[in-house]
C-alpha positions, 0 to 999 in steps of 0.5 A, a space after each residue: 500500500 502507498 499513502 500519500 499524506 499532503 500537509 501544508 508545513 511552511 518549514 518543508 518545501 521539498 516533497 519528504 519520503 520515508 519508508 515505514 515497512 516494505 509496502 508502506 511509504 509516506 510521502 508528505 507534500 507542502 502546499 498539496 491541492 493548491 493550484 501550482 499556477 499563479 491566478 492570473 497565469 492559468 492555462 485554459 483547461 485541457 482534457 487529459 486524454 485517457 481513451 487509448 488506455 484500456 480498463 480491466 473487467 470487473 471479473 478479471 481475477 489472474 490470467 492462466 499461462 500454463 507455460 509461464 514461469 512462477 515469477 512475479 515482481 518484488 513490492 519493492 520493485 513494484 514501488 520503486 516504478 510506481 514513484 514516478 506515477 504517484 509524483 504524477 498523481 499528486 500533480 494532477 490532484 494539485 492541478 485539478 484545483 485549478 479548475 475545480 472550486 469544490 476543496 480537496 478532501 482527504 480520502 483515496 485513489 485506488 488503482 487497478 491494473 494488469 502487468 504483463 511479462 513484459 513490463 507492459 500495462 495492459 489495463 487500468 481502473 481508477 475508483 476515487 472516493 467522493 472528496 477527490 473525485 475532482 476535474 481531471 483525476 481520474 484520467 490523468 490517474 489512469 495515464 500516469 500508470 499507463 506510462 510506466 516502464 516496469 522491468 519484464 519478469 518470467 510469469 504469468 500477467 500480474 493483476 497490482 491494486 495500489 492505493 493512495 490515501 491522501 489526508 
């Protein structure tokens, strides 16, 4: 499980990460939900583009390979890729801010998604709770972990559930 935990601390201008245990990280963000632009200096809204990223079924449990290996990917090397999409995520919830006038409130991002073998995402399902279902999230969620380059590993597809809890 990732959390990210956005706090506004004045002392802290950099984004502070700590490992609490092997699936846990904290990740504390000042000025988190704010619009990073300066109010006479935001750019026009633009859609995120989401429609070449496939879902997964509901119903989507494992695929059976019979000839693939047993291996799979370490949490560690899961997190370690998913960094760089959960920098991203929390972009987009601080971007959305922007254009959404209802405030941020603390809840969760769960994400969905299918490995492949070969590193790449094959789908991705975004729930959001209510207080973050804002302009753009989603979609830009989704895009974010579509993107990533995992390494290839000998098995059969991975089905990886990752959940942002922003307080």
């Amino acid at each position: 499980m990732i959390a990210a935990i956005a706090h506004d601390d004045a002392a802290s201008s950099e984004m502070l990460e700590r490992i609490e245990d092997e699936d846990t990280r904290w990740v504390e963000l000042p000025h988190f939900g704010e619009c990073p632009y300066d109010a006479g200096s935001i750019p026009p809204y633009t859609a995120v583009d989401d429609g070449h990223v496939p879902g997964m079924g509901p119903e989507r449990s494992r695929v059976t390979n019979m000839d693939a290996g047993e291996e799979t990917l370490h949490n560690e090397a899961l997190l370690s890729n998913l960094e760089r999409a959960t920098t991203a995520i929390l972009t987009c919830v601080s971007v959305s801010a922007c254009y959404d006038t209802r405030p941020l409130e603390p809840g969760s991002i769960d994400l969905a998604f299918a490995l492949a073998p070969d590193g790449d995402v094959r789908g991705v399902n975004v729930e959001l709770t209510p207080g973050l279902d804002h302009t753009g999230i989603r979609e830009c969620a989704r895009v974010a972990i579509w993107e990533i380059e995992f390494p290839g590993f000998d098995g059969a597809d991975m089905l990886v559930s990752y959940r942002l809890d922003i307080d």
